[in-house]
Backbone as XML, in Angstrom:
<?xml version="1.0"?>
<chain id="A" units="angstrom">
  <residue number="1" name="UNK">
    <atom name="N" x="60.011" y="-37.820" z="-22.515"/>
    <atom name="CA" x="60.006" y="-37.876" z="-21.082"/>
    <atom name="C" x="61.456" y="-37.811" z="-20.611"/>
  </residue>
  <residue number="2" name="UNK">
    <atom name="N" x="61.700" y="-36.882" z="-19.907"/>
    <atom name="CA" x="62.942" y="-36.894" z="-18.701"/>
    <atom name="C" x="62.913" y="-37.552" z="-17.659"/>
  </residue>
  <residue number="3" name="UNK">
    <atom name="N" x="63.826" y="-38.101" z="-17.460"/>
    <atom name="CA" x="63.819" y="-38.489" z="-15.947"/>
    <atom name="C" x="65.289" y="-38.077" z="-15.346"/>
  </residue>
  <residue number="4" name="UNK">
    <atom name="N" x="65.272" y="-37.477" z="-14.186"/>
    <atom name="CA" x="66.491" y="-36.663" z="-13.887"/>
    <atom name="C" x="66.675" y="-37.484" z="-12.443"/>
  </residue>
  <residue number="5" name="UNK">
    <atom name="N" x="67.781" y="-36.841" z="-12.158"/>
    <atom name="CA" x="67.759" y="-37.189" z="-10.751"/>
    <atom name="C" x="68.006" y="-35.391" z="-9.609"/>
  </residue>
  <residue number="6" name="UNK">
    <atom name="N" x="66.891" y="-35.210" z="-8.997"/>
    <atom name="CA" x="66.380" y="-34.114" z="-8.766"/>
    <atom name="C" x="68.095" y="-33.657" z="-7.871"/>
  </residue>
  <residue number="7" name="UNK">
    <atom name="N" x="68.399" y="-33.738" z="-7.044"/>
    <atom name="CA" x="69.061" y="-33.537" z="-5.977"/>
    <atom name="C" x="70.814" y="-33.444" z="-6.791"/>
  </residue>
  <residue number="8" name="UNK">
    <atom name="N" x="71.205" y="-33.841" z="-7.686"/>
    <atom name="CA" x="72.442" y="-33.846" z="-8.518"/>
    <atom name="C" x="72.550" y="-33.162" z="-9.657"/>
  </residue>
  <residue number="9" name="UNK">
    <atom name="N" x="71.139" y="-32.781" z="-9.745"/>
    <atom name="CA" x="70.476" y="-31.921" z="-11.177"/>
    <atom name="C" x="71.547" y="-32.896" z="-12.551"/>
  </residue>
  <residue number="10" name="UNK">
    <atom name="N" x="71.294" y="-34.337" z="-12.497"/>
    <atom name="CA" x="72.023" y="-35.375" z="-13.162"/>
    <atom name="C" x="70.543" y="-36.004" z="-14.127"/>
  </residue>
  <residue number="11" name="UNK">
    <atom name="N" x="70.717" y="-35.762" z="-15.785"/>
    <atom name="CA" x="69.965" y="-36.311" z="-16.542"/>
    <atom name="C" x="70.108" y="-38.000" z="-16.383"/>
  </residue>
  <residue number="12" name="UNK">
    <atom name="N" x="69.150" y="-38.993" z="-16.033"/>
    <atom name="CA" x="68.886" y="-40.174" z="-16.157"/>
    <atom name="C" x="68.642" y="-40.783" z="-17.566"/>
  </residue>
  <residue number="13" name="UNK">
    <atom name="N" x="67.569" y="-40.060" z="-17.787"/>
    <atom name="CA" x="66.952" y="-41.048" z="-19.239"/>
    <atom name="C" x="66.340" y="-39.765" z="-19.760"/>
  </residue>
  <residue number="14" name="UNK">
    <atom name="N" x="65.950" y="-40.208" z="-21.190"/>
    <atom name="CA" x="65.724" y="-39.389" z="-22.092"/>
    <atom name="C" x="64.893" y="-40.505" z="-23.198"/>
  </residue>
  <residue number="15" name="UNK">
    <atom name="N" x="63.187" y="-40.763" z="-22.951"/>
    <atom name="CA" x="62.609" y="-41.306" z="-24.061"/>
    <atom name="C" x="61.550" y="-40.974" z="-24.859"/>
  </residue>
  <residue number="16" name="UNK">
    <atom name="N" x="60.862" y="-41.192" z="-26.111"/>
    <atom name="CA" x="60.186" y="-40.645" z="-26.442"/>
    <atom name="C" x="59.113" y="-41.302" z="-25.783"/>
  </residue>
  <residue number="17" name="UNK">
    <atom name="N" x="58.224" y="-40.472" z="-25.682"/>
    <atom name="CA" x="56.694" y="-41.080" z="-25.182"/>
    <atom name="C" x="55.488" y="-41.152" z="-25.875"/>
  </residue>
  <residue number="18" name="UNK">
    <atom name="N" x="54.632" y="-40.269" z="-25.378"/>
    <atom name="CA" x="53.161" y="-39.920" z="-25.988"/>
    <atom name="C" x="53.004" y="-38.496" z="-26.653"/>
  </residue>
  <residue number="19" name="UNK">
    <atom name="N" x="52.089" y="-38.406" z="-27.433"/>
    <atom name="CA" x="51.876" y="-37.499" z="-28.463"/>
    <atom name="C" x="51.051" y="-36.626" z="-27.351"/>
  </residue>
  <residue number="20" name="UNK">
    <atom name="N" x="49.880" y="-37.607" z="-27.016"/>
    <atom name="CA" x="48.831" y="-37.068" z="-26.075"/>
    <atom name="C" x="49.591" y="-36.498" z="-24.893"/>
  </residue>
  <residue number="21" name="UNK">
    <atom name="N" x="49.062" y="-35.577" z="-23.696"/>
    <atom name="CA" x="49.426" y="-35.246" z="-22.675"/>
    <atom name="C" x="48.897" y="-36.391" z="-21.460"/>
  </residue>
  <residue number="22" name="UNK">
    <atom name="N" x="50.217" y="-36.463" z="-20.770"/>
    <atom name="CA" x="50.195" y="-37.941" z="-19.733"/>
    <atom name="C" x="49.670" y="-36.987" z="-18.525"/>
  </residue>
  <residue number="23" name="UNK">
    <atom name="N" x="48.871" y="-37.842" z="-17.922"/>
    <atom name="CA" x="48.026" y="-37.290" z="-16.193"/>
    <atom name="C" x="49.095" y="-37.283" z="-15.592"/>
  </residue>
  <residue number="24" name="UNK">
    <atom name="N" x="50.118" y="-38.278" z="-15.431"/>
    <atom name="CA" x="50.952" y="-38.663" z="-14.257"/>
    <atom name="C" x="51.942" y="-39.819" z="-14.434"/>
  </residue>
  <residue number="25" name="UNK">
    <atom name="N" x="52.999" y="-39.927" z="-14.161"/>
    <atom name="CA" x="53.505" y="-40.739" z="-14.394"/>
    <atom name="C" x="54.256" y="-41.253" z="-12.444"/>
  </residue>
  <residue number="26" name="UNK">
    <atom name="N" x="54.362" y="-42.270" z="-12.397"/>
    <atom name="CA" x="54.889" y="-42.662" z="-10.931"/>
    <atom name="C" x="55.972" y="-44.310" z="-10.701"/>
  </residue>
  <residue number="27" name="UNK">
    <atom name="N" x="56.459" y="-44.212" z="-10.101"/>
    <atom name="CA" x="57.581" y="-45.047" z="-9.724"/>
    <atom name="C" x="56.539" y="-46.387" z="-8.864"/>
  </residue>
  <residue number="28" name="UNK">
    <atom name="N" x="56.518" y="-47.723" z="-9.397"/>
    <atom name="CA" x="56.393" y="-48.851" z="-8.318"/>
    <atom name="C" x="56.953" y="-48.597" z="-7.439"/>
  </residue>
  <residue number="29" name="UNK">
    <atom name="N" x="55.764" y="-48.802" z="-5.721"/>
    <atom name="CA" x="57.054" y="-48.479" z="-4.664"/>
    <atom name="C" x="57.490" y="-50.020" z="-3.781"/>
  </residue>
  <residue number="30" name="UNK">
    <atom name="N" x="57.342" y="-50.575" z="-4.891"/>
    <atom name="CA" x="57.890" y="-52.125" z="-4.365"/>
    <atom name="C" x="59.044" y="-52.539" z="-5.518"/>
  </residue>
  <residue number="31" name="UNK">
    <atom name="N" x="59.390" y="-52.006" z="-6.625"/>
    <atom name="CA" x="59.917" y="-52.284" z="-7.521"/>
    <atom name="C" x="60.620" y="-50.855" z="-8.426"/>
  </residue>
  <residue number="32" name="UNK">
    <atom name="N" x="61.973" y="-50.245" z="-7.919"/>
    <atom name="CA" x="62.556" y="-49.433" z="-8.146"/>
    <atom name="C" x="63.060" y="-49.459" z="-9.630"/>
  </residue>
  <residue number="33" name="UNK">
    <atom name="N" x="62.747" y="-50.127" z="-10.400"/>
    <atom name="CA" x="63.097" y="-50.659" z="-11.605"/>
    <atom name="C" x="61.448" y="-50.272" z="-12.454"/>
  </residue>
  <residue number="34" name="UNK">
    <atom name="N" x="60.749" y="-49.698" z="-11.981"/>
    <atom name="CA" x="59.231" y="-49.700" z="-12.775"/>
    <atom name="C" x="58.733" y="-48.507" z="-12.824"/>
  </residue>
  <residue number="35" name="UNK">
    <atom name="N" x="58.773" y="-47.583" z="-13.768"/>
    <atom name="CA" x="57.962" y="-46.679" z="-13.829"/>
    <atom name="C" x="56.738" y="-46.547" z="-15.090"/>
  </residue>
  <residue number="36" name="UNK">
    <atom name="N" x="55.340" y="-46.217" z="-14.277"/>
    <atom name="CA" x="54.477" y="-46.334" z="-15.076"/>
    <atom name="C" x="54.069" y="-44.668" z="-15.309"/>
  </residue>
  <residue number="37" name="UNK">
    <atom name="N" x="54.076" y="-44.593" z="-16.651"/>
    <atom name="CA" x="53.089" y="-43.251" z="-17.162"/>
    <atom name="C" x="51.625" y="-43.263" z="-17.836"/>
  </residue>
  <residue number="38" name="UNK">
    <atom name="N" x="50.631" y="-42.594" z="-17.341"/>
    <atom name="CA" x="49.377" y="-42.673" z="-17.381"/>
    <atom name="C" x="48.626" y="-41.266" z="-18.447"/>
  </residue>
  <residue number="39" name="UNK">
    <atom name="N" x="47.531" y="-41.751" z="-18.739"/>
    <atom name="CA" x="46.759" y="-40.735" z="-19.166"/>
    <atom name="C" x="46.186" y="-40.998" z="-20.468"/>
  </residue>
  <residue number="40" name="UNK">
    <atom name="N" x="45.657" y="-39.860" z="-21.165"/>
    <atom name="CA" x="44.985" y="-39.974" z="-22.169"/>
    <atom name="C" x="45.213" y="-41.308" z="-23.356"/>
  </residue>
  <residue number="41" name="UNK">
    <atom name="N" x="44.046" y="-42.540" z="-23.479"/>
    <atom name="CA" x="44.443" y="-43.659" z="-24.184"/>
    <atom name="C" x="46.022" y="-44.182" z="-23.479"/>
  </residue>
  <residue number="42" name="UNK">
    <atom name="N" x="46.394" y="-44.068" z="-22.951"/>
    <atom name="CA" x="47.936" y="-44.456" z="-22.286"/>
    <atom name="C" x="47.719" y="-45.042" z="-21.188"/>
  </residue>
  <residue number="43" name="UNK">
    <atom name="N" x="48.499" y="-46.327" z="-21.162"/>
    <atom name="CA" x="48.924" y="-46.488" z="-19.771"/>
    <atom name="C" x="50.125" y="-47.589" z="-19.983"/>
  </residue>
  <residue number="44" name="UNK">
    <atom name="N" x="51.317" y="-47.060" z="-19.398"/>
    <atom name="CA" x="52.606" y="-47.532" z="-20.230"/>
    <atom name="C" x="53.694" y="-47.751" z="-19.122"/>
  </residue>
  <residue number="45" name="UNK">
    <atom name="N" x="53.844" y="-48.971" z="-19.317"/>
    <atom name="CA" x="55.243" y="-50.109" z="-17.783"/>
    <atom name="C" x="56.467" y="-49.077" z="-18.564"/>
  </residue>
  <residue number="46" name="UNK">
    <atom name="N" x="57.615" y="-48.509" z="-17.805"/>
    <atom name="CA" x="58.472" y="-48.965" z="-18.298"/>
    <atom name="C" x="59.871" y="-49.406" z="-17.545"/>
  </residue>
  <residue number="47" name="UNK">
    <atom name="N" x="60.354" y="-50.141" z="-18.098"/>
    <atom name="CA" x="61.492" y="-51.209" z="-17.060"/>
    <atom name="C" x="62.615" y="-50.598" z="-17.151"/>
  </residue>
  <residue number="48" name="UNK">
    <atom name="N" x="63.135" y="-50.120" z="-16.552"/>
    <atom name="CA" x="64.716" y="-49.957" z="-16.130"/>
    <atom name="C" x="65.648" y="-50.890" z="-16.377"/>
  </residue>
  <residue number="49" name="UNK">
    <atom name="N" x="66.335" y="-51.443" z="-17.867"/>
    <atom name="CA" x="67.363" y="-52.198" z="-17.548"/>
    <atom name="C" x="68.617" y="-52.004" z="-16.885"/>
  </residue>
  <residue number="50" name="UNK">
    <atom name="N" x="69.324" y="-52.800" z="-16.560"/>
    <atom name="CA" x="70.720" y="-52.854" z="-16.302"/>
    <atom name="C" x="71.862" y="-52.051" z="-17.058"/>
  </residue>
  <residue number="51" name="UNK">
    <atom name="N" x="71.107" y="-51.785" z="-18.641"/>
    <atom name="CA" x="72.414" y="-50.916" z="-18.858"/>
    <atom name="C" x="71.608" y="-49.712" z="-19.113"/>
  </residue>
  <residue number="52" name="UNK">
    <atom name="N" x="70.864" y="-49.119" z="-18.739"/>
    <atom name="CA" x="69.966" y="-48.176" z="-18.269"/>
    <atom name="C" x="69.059" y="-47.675" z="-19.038"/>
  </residue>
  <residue number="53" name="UNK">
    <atom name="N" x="68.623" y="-48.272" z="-19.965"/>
    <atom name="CA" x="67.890" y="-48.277" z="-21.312"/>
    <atom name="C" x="66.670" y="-48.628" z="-20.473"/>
  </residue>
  <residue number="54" name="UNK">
    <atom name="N" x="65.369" y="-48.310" z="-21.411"/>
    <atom name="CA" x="63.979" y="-48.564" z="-20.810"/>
    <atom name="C" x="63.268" y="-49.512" z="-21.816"/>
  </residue>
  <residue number="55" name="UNK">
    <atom name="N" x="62.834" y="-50.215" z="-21.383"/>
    <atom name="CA" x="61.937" y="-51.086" z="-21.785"/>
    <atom name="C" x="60.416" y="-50.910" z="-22.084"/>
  </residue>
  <residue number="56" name="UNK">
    <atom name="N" x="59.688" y="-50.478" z="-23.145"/>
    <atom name="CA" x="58.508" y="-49.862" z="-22.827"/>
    <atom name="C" x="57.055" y="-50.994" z="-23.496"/>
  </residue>
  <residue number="57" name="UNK">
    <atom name="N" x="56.082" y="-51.094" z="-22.558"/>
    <atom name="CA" x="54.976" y="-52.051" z="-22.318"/>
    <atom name="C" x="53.785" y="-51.623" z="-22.318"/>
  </residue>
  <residue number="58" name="UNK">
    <atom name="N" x="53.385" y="-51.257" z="-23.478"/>
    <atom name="CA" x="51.954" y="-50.375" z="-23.503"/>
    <atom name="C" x="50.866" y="-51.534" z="-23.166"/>
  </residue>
  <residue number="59" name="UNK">
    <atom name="N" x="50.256" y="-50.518" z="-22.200"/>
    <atom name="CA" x="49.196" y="-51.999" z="-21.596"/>
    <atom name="C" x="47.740" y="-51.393" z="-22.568"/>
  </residue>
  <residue number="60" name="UNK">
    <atom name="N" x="47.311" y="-50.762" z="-22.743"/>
    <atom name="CA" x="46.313" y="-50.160" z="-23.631"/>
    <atom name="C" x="46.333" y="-50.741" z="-24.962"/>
  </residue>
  <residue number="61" name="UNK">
    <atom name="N" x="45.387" y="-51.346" z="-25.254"/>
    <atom name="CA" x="45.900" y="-52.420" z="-26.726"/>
    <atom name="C" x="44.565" y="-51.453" z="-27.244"/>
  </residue>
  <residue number="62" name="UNK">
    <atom name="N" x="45.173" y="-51.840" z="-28.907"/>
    <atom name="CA" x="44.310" y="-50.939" z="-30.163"/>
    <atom name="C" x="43.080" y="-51.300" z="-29.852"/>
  </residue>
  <residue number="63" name="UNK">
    <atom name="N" x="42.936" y="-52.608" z="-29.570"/>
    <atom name="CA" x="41.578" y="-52.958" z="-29.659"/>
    <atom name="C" x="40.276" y="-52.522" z="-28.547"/>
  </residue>
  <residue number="64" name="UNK">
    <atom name="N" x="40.859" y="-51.713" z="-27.434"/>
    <atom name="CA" x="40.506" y="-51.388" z="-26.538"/>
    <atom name="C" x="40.058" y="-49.823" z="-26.429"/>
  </residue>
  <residue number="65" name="UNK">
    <atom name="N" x="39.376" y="-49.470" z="-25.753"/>
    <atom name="CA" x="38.247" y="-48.218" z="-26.202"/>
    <atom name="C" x="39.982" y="-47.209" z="-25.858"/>
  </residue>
  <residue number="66" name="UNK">
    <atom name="N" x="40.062" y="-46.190" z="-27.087"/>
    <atom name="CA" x="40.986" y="-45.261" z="-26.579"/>
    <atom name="C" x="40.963" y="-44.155" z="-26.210"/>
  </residue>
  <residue number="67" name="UNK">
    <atom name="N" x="39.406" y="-43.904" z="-26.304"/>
    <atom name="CA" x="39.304" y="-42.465" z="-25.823"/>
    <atom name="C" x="38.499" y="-42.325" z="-24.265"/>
  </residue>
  <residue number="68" name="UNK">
    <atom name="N" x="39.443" y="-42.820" z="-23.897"/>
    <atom name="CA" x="39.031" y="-42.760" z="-22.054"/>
    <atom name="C" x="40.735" y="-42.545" z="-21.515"/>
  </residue>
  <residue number="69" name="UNK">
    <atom name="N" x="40.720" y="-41.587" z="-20.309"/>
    <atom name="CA" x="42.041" y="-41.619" z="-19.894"/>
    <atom name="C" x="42.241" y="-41.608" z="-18.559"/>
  </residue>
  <residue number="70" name="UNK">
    <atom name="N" x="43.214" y="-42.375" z="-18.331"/>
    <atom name="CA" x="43.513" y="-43.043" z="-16.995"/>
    <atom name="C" x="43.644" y="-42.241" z="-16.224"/>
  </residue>
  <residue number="71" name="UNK">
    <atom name="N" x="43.361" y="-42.036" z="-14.849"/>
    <atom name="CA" x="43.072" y="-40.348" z="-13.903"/>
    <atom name="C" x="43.663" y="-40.631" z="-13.005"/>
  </residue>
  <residue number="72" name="UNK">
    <atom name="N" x="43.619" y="-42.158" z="-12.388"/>
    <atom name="CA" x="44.480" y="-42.189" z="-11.238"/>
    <atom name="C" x="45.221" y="-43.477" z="-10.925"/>
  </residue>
  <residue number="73" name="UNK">
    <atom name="N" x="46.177" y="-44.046" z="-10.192"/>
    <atom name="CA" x="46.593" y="-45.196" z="-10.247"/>
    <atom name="C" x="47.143" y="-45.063" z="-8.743"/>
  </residue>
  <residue number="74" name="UNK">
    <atom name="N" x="47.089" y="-46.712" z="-8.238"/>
    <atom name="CA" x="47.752" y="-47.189" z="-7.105"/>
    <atom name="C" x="47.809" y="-48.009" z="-6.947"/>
  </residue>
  <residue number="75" name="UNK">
    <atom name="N" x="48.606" y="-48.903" z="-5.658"/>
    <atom name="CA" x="49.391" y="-50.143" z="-5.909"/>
    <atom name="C" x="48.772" y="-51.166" z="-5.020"/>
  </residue>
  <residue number="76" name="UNK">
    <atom name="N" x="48.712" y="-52.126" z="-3.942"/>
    <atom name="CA" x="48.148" y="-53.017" z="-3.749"/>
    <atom name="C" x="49.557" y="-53.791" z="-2.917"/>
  </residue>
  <residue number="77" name="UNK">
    <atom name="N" x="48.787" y="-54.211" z="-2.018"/>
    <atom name="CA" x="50.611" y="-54.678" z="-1.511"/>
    <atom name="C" x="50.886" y="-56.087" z="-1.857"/>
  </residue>
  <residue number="78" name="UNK">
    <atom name="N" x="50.040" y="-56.908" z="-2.608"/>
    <atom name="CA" x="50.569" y="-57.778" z="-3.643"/>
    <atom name="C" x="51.213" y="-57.188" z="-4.579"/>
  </residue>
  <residue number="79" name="UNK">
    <atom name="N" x="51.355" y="-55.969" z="-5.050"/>
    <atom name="CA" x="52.429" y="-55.501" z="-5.884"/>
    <atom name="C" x="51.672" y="-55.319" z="-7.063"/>
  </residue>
  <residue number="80" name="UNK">
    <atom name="N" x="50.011" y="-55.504" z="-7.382"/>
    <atom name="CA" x="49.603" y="-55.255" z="-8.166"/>
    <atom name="C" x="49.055" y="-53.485" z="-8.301"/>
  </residue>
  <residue number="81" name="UNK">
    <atom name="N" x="48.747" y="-53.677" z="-9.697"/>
    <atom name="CA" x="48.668" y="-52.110" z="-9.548"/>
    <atom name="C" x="47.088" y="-51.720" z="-10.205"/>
  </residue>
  <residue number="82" name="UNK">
    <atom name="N" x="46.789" y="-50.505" z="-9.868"/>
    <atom name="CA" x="44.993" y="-50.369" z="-9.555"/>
    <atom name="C" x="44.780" y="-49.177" z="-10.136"/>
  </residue>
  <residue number="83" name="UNK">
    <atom name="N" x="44.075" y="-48.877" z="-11.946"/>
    <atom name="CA" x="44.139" y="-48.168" z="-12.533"/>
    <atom name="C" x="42.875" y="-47.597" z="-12.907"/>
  </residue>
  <residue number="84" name="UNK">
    <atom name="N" x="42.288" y="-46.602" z="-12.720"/>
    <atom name="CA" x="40.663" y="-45.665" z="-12.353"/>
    <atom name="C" x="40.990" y="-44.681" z="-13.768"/>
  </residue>
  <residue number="85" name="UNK">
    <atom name="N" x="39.887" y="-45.150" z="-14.546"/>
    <atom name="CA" x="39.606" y="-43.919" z="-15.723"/>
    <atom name="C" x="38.408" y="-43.381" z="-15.528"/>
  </residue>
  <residue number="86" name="UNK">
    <atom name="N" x="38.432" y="-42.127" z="-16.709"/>
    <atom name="CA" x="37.455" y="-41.074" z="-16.245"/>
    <atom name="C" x="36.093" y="-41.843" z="-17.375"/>
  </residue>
  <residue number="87" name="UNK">
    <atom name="N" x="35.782" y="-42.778" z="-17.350"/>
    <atom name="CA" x="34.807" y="-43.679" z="-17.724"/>
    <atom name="C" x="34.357" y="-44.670" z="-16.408"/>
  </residue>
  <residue number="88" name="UNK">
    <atom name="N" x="34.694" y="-44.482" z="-15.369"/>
    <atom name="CA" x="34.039" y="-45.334" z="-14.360"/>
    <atom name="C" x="34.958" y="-46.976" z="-14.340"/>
  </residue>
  <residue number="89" name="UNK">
    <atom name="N" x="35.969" y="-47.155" z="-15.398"/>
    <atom name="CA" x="36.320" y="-48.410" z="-14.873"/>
    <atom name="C" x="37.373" y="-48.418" z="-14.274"/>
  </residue>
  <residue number="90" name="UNK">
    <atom name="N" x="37.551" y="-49.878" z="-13.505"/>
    <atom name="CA" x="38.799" y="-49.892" z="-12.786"/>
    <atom name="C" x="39.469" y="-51.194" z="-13.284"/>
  </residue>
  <residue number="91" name="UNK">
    <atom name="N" x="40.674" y="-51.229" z="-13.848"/>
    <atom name="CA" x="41.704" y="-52.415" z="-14.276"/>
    <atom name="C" x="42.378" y="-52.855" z="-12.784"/>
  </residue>
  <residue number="92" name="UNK">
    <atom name="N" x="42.680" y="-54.092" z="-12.732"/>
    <atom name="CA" x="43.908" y="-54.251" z="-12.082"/>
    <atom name="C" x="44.690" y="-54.911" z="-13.010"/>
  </residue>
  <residue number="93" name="UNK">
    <atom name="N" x="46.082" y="-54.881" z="-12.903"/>
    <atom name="CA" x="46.879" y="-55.504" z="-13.374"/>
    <atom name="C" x="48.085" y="-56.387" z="-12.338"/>
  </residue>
  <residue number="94" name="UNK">
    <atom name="N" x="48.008" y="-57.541" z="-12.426"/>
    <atom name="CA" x="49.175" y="-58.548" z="-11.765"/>
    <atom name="C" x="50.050" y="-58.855" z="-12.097"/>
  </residue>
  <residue number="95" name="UNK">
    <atom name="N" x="51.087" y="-59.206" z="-11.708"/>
    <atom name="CA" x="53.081" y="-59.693" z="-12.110"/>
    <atom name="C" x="52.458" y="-61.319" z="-12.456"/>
  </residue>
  <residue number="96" name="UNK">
    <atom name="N" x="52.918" y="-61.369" z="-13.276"/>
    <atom name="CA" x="52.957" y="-62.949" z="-13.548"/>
    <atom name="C" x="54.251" y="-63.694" z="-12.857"/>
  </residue>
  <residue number="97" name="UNK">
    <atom name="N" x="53.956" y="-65.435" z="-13.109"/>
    <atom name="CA" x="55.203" y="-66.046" z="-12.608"/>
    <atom name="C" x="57.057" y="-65.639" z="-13.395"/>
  </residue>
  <residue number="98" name="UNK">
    <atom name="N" x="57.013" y="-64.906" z="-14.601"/>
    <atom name="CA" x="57.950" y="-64.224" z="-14.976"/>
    <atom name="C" x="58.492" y="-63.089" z="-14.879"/>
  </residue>
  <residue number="99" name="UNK">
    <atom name="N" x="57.176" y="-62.197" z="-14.154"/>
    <atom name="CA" x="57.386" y="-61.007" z="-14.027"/>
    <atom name="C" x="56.996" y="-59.850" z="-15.027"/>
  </residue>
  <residue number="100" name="UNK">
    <atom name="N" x="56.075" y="-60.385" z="-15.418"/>
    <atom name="CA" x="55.470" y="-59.618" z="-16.637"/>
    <atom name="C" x="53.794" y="-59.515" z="-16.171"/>
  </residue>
  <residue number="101" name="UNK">
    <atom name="N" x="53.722" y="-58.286" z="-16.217"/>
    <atom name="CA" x="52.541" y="-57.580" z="-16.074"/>
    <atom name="C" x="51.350" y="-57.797" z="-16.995"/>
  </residue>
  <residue number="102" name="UNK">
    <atom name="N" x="50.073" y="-58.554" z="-16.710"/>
    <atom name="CA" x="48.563" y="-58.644" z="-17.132"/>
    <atom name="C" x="47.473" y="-57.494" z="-17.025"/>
  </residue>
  <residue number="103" name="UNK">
    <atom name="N" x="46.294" y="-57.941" z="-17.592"/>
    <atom name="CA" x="45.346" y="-57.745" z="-17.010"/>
    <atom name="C" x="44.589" y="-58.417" z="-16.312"/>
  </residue>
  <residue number="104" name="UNK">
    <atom name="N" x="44.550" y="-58.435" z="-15.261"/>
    <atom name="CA" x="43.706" y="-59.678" z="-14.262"/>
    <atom name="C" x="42.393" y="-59.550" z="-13.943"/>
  </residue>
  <residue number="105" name="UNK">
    <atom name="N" x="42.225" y="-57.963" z="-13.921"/>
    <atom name="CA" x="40.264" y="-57.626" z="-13.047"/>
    <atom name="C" x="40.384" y="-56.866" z="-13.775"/>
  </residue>
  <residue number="106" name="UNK">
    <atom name="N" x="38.821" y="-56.260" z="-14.490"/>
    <atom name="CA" x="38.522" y="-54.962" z="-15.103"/>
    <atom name="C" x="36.743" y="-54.872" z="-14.615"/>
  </residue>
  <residue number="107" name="UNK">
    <atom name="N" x="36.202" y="-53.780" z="-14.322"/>
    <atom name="CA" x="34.509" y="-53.525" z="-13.760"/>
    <atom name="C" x="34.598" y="-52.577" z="-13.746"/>
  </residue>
  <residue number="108" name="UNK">
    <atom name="N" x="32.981" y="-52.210" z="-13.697"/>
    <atom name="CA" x="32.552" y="-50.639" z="-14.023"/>
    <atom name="C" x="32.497" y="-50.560" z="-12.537"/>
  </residue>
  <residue number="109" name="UNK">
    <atom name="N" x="33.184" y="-49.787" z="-12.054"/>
    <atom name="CA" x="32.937" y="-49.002" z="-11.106"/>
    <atom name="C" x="31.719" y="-47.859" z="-10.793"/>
  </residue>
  <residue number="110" name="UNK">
    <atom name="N" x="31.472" y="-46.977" z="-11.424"/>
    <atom name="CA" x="30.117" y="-46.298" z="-11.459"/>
    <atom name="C" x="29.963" y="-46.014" z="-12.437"/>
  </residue>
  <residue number="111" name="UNK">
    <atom name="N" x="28.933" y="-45.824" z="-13.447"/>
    <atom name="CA" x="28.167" y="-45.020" z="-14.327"/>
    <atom name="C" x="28.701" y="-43.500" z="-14.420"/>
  </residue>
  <residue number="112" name="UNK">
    <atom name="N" x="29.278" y="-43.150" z="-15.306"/>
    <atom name="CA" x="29.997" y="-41.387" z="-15.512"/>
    <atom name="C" x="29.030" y="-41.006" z="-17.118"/>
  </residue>
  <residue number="113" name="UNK">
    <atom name="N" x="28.333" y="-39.891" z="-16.353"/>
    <atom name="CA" x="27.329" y="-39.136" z="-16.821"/>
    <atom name="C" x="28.339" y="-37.733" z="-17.412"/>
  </residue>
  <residue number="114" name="UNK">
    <atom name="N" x="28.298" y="-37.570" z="-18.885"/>
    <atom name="CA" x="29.122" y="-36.584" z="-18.931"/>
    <atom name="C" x="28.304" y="-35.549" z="-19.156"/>
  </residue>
  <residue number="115" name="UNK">
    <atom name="N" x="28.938" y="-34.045" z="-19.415"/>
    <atom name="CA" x="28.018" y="-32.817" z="-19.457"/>
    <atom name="C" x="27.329" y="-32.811" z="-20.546"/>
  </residue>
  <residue number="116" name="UNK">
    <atom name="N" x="27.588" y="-33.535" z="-21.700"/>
    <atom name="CA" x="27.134" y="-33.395" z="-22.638"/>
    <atom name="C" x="26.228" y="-34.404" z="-23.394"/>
  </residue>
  <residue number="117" name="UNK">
    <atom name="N" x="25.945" y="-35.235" z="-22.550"/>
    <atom name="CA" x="25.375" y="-36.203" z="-22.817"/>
    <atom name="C" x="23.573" y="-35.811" z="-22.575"/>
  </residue>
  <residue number="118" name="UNK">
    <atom name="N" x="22.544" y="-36.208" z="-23.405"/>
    <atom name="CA" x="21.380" y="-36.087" z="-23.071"/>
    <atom name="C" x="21.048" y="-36.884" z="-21.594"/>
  </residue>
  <residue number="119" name="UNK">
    <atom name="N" x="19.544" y="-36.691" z="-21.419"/>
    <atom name="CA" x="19.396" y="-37.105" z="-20.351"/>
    <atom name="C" x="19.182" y="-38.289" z="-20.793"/>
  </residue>
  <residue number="120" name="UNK">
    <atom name="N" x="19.728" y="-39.534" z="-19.418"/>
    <atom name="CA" x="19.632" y="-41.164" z="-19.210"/>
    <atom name="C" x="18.007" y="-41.325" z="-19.547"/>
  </residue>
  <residue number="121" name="UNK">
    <atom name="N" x="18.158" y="-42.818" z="-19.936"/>
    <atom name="CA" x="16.816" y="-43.084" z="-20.492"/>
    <atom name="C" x="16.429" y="-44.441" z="-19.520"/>
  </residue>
</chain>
């Protein structure tokens, strides 16, 4: 992953990421220090330190179904952030009292019928 700075055509960062192809990746817009990248089995904090190194926080744990991928994300003006896969669920995740990111809510949002699936019983 690059991250540039568009307008100075000035390289920022330079890290390795995912094997898989990411949906999207986007900036907290309460927290200029946070960028999250999304998508296939992925969904990954990463922190901006001070000496400009990234900090990286895979929120997707092994133990957790990996073949579903995150499609869309948005924020919450508690600062939490609101993550929709193409399986019907929706995560939220909250800042803790340190500043470290959970999982707080997870629900099926709707039932996703894929093309290939026989008919529901």
């Amino acid at each position: 992953m690059l991250l540039k700075e568009e307008s100075a055509g000035k390289l920022l960062a330079k890290v390795a990421s995912h094997q898989d192809g990411l949906t999207g990746c986007t900036f907290h817009p309460l927290d200029n220090h946070l960028l999250i990248t999304y998508g296939k089995a992925c969904l990954t904090f990463w922190t901006v330190k001070k000496d400009g190194f990234f900090e990286r926080t895979d929120m997707v744990r092994e133990t957790e179904e990996t073949n579903v991928t995150a499609t869309c994300i948005c924020f919450m003006e508690s600062g939490d952030v609101v993550v929709g896969d193409d399986a019907g669920l929706i995560r939220v995740y909250s800042v803790s009292n340190v500043g470290e990111y959970y999982k707080s809510t997870e629900f099926q949002a709707h039932k996703v019928r894929r093309f290939f699936q026989g008919p529901e019983s």
